[in-house]
N, C-alpha and C positions, 0 to 999 in steps of 0.2 A: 530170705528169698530162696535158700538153699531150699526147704521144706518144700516151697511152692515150685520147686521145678522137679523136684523128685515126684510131688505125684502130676505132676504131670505130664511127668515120663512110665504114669502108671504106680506109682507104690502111693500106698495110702497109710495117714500116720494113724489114724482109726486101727488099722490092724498091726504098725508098728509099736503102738503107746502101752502093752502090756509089757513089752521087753524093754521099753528104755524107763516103765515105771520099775520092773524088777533090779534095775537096774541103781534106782535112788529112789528106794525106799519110803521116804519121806515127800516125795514127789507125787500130786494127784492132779488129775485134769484139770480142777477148778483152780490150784497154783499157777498152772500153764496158763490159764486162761487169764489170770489175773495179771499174770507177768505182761500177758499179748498188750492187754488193753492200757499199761502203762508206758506205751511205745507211741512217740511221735514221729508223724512222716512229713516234713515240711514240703508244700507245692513246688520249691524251688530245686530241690534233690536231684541230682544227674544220678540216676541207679545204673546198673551194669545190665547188659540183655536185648535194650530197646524197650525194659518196665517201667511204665507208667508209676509218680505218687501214688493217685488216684487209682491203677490197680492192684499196690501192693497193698494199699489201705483198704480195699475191698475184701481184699483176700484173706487181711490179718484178721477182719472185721470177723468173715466167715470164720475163719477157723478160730474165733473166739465163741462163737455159739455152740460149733460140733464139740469144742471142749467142755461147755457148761452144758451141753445136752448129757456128756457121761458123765459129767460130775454132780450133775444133781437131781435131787427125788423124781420120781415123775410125776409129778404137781406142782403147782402154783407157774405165775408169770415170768418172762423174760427176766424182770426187774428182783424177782425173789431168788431166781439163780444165780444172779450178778453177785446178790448179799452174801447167797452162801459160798460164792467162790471166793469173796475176798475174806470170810470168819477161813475157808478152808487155809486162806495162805499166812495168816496169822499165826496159826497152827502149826503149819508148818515155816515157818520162815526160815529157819537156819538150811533146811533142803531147797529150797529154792535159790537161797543166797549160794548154796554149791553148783545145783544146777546151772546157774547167770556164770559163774565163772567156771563150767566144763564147757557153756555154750563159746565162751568168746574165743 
């Protein structure tokens, strides 16, 4: 939720995500995105804000596509950049596994 108030107070991680990839190395959008989309937001959730399940799940939803939009070729479907985002965190997993524990 942190992400989703920052740009919405105006910053956008599109033009933050070169420094927090230079940051860990091992870290590429299509990882980010694959982490997103293994995130449950149960209906029943009291979030902090006055945010909705339903708009944080909207939100994560979005910013799982803007990450598979840089993370992969400019060809083929929705469905074929899913694929290559999850070969990407395969790839990478021991960075991601650092990334999940500098996020928490």
């Amino acid at each position: 939720m942190d992400v989703m108030f920052l740009e919405r107070a105006g910053y956008s991680v599109e033009v933050a995500l070169p420094v927090a990839l230079a940051k860990d190395g091992g870290c590429t959008p299509a990882t980010l995105a694959w982490l997103l989309s293994e995130i449950s937001i149960p209906e029943e959730v009291v979030l902090p804000a006055g945010v909705t399940p339903a708009e944080l799940r909207r939100y994560v939803a979005d910013l799982i596509s803007r990450f598979l939009a840089l993370a992969a070729p400019p060809y083929g479907c929705a469905q074929t950049r899913f694929l290559f985002a999850k070969s990407q965190f395969t790839t990478f997993q021991n960075a991601s596994m650092n990334l999940g524990r500098a996020l928490r």
